[in-house]
C-alpha positions as CSV (number, residue, x, y, z in Angstrom):
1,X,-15.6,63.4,-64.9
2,X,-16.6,65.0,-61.5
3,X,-16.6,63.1,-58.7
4,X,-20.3,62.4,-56.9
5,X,-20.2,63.0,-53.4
6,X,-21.8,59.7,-51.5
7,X,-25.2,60.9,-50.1
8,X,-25.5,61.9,-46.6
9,X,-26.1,60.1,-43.7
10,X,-28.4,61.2,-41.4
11,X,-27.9,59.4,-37.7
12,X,-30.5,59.5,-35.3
13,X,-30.0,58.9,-31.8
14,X,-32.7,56.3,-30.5
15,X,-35.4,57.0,-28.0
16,X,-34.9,57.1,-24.1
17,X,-36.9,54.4,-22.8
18,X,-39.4,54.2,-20.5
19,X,-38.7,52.9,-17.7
20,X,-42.3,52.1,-16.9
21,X,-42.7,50.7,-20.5
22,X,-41.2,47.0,-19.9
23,X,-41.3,46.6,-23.8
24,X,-39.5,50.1,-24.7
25,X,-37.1,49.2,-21.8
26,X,-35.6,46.0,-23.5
27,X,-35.6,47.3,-26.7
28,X,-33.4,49.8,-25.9
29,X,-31.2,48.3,-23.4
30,X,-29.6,50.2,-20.3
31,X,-25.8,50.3,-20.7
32,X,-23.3,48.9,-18.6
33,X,-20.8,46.7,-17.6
34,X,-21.1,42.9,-16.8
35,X,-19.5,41.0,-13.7
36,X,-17.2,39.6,-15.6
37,X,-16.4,42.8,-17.5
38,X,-15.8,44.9,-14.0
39,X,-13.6,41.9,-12.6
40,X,-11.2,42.2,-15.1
41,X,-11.2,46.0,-15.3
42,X,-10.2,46.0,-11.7
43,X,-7.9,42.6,-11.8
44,X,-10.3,40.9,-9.7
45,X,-12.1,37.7,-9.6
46,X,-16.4,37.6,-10.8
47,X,-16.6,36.4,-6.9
48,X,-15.3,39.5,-5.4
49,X,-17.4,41.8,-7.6
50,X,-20.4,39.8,-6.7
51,X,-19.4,40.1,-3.3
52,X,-19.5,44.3,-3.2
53,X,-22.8,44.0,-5.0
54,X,-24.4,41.5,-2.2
55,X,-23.0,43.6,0.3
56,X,-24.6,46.9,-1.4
57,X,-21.2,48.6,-2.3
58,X,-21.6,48.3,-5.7
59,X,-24.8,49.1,-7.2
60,X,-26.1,46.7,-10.3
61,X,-29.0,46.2,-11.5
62,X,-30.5,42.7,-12.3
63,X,-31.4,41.7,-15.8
64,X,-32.0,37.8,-15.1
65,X,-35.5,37.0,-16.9
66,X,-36.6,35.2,-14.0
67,X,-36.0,36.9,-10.3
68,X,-35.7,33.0,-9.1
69,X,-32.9,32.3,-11.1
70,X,-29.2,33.1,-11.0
71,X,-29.1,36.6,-11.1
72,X,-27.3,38.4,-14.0
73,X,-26.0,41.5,-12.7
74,X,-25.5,44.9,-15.3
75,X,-22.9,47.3,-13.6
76,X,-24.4,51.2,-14.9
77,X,-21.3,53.3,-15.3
78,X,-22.9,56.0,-12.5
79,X,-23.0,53.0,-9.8
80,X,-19.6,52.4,-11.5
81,X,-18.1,56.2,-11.1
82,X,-19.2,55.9,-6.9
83,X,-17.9,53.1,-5.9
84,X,-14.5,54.3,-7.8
85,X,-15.0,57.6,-5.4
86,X,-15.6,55.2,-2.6
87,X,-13.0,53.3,-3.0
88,X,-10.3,56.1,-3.8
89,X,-7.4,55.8,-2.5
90,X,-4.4,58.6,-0.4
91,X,-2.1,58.9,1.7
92,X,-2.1,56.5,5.1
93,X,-4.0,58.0,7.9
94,X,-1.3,58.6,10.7
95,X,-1.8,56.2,13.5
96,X,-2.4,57.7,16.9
97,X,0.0,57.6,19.2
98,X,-0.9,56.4,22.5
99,X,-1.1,58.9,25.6
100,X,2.5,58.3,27.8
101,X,1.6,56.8,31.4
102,X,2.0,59.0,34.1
103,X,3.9,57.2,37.1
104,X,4.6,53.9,37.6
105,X,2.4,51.1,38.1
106,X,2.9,49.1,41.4
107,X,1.6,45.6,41.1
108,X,2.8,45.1,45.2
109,X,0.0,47.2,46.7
110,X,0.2,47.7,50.0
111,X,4.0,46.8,50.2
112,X,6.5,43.8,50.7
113,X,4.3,43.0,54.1
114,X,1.0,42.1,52.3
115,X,2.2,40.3,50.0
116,X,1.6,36.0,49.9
117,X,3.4,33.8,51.7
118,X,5.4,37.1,52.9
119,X,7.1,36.6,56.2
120,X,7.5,39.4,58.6
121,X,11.1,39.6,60.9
């Protein structure tokens, strides 16, 4: 008996959406990364991510379905991929070493005469 071969599969990629179609656009939903999800890639805590993304360090994009409610931040792997350049890290920049005083500094101006409650002989 021959073997029959299963059938072929043809896969076909979805659609780009729109992204001035609202409906198209949560059909086919952006991807990305949640809070959560780039907290623990980076061994941090929700708190600190939401803190580079208030501050504008770290790009996301808001997928809340109210804009008055709590928002529900989406991390898109570009934002993602610049703030890891941002962030990079190397070797310690060199501090600066500070300029050598020339001379010595007299904190008597004037000499041992001027000076308060100095008594002259």
């Amino acid at each position: 008996m021959p073997r029959s071969e299963p059938p072929a599969v043809r896969v076909v990629p979805a659609p780009d959406p729109d992204p001035a179609d609202p409906v198209e656009a949560t059909r086919y939903p952006a991807v990305g990364l949640t809070v959560r999800e780039v907290a623990h890639r980076y061994r941090v805590s929700a708190e600190k991510v939401r803190a580079w993304i208030n501050r504008g360090e770290l790009k996301a994009i808001n997928t809340a379905a109210v804009l008055c409610a709590r928002p529900r931040w989406v991390v898109p792997p570009e934002a993602l991929a610049e703030f890891e350049k941002t962030r990079r890290g190397g070797p310690a920049p060199k501090p600066r070493r500070r300029p050598r005083q020339v001379g010595a500094i007299d904190y008597y101006p004037g000499g041992p005469d001027e000076r308060v409650g100095g008594h002259r002989e």
